[in-house]
C-alpha positions as CSV (number, residue, x, y, z in Angstrom):
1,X,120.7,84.3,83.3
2,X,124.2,84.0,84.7
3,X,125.9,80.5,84.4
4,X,125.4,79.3,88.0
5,X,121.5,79.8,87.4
6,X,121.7,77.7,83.8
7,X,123.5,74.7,85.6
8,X,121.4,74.6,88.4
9,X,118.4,75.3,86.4
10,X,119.6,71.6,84.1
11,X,120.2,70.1,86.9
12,X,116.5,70.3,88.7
13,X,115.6,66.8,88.0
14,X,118.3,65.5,90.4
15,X,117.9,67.9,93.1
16,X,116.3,65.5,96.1
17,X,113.3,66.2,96.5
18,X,113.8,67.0,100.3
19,X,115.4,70.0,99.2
20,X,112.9,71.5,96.7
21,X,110.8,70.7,100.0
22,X,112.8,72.8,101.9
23,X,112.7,75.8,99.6
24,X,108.9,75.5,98.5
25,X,107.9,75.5,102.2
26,X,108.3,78.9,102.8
27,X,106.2,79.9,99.7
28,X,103.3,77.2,99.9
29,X,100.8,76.5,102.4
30,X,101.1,73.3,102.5
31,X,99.2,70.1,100.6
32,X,96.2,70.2,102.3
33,X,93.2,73.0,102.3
34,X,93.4,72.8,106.2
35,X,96.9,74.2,105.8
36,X,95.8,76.9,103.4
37,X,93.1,78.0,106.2
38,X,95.6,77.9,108.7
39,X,97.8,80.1,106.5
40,X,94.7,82.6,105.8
41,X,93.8,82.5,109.1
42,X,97.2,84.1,110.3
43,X,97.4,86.8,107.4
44,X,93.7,87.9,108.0
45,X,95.1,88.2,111.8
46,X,97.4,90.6,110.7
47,X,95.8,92.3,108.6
48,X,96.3,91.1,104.7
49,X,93.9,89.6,103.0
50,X,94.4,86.6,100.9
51,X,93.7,84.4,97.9
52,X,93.6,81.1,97.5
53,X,95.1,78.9,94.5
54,X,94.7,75.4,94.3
55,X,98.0,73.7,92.7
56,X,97.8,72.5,89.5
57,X,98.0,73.6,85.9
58,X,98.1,72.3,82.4
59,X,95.9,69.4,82.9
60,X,95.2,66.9,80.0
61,X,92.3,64.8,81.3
62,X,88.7,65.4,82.1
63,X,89.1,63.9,85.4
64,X,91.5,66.4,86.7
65,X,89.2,69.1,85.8
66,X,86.5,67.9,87.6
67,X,89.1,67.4,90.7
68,X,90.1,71.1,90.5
69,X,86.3,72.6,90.7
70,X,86.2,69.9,93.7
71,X,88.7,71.3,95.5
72,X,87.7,75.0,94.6
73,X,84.5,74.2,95.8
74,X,85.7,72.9,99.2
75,X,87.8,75.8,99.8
76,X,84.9,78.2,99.0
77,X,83.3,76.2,101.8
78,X,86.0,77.1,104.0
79,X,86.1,80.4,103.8
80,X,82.4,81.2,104.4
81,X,82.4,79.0,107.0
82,X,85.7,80.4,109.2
83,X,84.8,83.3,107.8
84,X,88.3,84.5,106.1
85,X,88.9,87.8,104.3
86,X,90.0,85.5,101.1
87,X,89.0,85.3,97.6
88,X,90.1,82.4,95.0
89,X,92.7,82.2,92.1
90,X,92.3,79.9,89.4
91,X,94.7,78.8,86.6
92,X,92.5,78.3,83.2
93,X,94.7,75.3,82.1
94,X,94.0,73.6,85.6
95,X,90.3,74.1,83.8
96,X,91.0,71.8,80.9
97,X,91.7,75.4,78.6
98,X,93.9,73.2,76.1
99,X,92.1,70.6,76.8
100,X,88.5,71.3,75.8
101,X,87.4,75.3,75.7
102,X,83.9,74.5,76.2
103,X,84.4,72.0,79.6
104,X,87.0,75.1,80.7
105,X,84.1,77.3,80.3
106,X,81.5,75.2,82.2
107,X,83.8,74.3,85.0
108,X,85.1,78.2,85.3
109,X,81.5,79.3,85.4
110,X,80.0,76.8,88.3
111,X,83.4,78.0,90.4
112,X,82.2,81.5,89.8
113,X,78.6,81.3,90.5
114,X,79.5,79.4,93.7
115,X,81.8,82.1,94.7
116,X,79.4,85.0,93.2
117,X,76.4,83.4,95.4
118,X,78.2,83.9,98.9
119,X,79.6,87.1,97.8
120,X,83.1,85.9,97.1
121,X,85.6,86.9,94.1
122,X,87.7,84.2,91.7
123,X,90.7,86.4,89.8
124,X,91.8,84.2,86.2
125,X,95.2,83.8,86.6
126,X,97.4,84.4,83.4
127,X,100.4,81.9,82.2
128,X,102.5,82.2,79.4
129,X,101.6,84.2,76.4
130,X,99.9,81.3,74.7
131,X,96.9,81.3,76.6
132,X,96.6,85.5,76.9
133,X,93.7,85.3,74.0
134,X,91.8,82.9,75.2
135,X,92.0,83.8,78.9
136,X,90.7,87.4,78.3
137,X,87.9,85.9,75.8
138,X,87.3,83.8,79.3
139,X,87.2,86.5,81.1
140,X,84.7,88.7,78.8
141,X,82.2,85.7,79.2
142,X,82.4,84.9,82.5
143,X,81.6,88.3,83.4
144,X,79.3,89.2,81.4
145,X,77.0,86.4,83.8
146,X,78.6,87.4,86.9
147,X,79.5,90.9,86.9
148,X,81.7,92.3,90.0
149,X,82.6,88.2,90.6
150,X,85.1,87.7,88.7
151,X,88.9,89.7,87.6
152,X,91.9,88.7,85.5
153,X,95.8,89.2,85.6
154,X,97.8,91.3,82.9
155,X,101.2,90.9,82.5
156,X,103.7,94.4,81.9
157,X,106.4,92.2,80.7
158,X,104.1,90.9,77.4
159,X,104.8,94.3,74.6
160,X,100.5,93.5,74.1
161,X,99.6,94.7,77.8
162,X,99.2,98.4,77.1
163,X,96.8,97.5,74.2
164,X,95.0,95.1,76.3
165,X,94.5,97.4,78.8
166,X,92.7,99.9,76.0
167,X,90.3,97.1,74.9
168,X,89.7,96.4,78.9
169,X,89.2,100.0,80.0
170,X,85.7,100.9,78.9
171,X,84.1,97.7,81.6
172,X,86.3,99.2,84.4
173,X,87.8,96.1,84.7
174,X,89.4,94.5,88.0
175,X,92.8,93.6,87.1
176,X,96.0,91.9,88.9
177,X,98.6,93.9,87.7
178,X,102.3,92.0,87.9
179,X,105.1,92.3,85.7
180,X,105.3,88.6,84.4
181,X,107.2,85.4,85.5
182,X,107.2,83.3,82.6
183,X,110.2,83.2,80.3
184,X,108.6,85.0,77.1
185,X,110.8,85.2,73.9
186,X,111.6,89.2,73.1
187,X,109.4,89.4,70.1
188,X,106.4,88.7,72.7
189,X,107.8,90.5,75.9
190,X,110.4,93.0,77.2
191,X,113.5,91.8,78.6
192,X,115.6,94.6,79.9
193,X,114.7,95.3,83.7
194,X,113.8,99.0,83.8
195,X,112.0,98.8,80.7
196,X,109.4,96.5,82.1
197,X,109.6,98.8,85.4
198,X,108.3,101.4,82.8
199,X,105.8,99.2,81.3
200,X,104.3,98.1,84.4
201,X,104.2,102.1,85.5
202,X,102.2,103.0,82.6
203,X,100.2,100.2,83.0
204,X,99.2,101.0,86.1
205,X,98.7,104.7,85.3
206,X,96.3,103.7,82.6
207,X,94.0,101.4,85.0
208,X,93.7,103.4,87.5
209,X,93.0,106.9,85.5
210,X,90.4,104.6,83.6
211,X,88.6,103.9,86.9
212,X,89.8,100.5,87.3
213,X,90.4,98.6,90.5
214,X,93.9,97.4,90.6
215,X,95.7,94.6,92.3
216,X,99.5,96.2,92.0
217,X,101.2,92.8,92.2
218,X,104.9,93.2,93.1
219,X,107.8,93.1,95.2
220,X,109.8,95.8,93.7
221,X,110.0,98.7,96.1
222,X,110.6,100.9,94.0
223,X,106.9,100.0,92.1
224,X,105.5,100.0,95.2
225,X,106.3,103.5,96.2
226,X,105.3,104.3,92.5
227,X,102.1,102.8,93.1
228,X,101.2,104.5,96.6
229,X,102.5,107.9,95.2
230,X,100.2,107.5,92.1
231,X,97.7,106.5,94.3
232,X,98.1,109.4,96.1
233,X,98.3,112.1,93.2
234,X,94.4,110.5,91.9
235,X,93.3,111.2,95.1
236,X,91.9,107.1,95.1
237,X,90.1,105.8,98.5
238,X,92.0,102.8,99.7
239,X,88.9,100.8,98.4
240,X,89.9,101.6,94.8
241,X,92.5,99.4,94.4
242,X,95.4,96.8,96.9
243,X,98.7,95.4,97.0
244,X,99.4,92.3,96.1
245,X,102.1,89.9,97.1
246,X,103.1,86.4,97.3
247,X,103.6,84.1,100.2
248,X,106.8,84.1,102.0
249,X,108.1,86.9,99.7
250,X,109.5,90.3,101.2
251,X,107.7,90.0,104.4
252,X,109.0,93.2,105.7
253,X,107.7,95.3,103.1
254,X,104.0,93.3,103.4
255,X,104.1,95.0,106.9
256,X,106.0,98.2,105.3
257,X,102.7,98.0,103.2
258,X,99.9,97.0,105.6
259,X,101.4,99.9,108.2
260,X,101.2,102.9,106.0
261,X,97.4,101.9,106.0
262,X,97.0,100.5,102.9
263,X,95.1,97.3,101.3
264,X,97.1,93.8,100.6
265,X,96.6,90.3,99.7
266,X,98.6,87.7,99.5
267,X,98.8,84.9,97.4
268,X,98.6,81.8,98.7
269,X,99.3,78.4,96.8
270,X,98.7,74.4,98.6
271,X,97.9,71.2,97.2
272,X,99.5,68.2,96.7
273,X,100.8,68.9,93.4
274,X,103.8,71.6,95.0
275,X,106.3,69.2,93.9
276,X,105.8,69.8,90.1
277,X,104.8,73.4,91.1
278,X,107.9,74.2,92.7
279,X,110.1,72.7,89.9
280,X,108.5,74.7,87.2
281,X,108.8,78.1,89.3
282,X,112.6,77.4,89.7
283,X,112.5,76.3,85.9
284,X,110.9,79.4,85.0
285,X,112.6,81.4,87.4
286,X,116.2,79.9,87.6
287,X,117.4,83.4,89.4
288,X,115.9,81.4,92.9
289,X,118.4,79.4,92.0
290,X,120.3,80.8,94.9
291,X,117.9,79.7,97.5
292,X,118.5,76.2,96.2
293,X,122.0,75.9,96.9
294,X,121.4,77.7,100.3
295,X,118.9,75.4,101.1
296,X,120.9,72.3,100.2
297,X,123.6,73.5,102.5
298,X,121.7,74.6,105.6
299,X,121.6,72.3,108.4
300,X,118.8,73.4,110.5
């Protein structure tokens, strides 16, 4: 992290909040589900497909848990009823996972079912290496009851992933790869750039030799190309696996993506909580440190 990134990334708390505004706008919906349809609505015109995340995380009260299946609910509701080419992410922790395992579980599984009755798909999201275990164990139970309804995320950066993938491979899971965002100490995860490049490659090999479908989550061109020439060499239908990408991210290679023909989602986050969202991305992230400072000093 160069210095510039550690002194902005201290001085986050006294950054107006207009300006985290002004740089979380182009990477959230919005607060409201009606934005997040809205939002769908004009990737599914052009072609993506999307997934929907409602904002929130690391909740410590059973209210709040009961909230977040609310909302997932809602937004299930939405997308059978405009009809949008979007399944659902959910963070286990906005589930109550350190709160209470077994309400985690309940609330998870009535998301699922709801999603698994209209057809629809909910991928577990995974945060920081302190919840891996428990969100695979999640994962293993949720779909043992609704098979072909439910995925999970694994995380190149984490030196565990290749092993995970091993004890995943035999249920021909469907996996989000993504290299990892969260700032992991080096005896959990990799560090140096290219060696994570590598992980994530093997990774990838791995799942999709093993007859896995894939969601390869990046914006690195050069694992992109990577994962279309693999894709390529297995001779895999487009059906067997998608780009992913997040909202307001690289753009241009989303239609770089979409153009040469193949499957992509993007990611897309709202709520009201994208205040506190925003601040831990940049915390855990301080590299967009950048945009903050442009941001501040833009005047349109």
């Amino acid at each position: 992290m160069g210095l510039l990134d550690r002194l902005i990334r201290l001085s986050l708390p006294f950054i107006p909040r207009f300006v985290v505004a002004r740089v979380s706008r182009r990477y959230i919906a919005g607060p409201t589900l009606e934005d997040a349809v809205a939002t769908v609505r004009a990737l599914n015109a052009e072609g993506a497909m999307a997934t929907v995340d409602v904002l929130g995380e690391e909740v410590r009260e059973e209210r709040q848990v009961a909230e977040a299946v609310a909302e997932y609910e809602r937004a299930l509701d939405a997308i059978r009823r405009e009809k949008l080419d979007c399944n659902l992410s959910v963070k286990p922790t906005a589930f109550g996972l350190r709160l209470d395992r077994a309400l985690c579980l309940r609330s998870l599984d009535r998301v699922v079912a709801a999603a698994a009755a209209q057809g629809g798909f909910v991928r577990l999201d995974m945060e920081d290496h302190t919840t891996t275990d428990a969100t695979l164990e999640l994962y293993r139970e949720l779909r043992a009851r609704h098979d072909g309804a439910v995925g999970v995320v694994l995380q190149a950066m984490l030196h565990r992933t290749v092993a995970d993938v091993g004890a995943l491979l035999e249920g021909r899971p469907n996996i989000r790869l993504c290299k990892g965002i969260y700032r992991e100490p080096r005896e959990r995860a990799w560090q140096d750039r290219e060696t994570v490049r590598e992980a994530f490659g093997y990774a990838l090999g791995k799942l999709l030799r093993g007859g896995s479908y894939v969601g390869i989550a990046t914006h690195d061109e050069r694992l992109v190309f990577a994962g279309m020439a693999l894709c390529d060499r297995l001779g895999l239908e487009r059906a067997r696996y998608e780009f992913q990408m997040l909202l307001g991210v690289e753009p241009a290679l989303r239609r770089i993506i979409l153009g040469a023909g193949h499957r992509l989602r993007v990611y897309v986050p709202y709520g009201e909580d994208w205040y506190r969202y925003s601040l831990r991305r940049l915390r855990e992230n301080p590299t967009i440190a950048g945009h903050v400072l442009r941001a501040f000093f833009r005047r349109d």
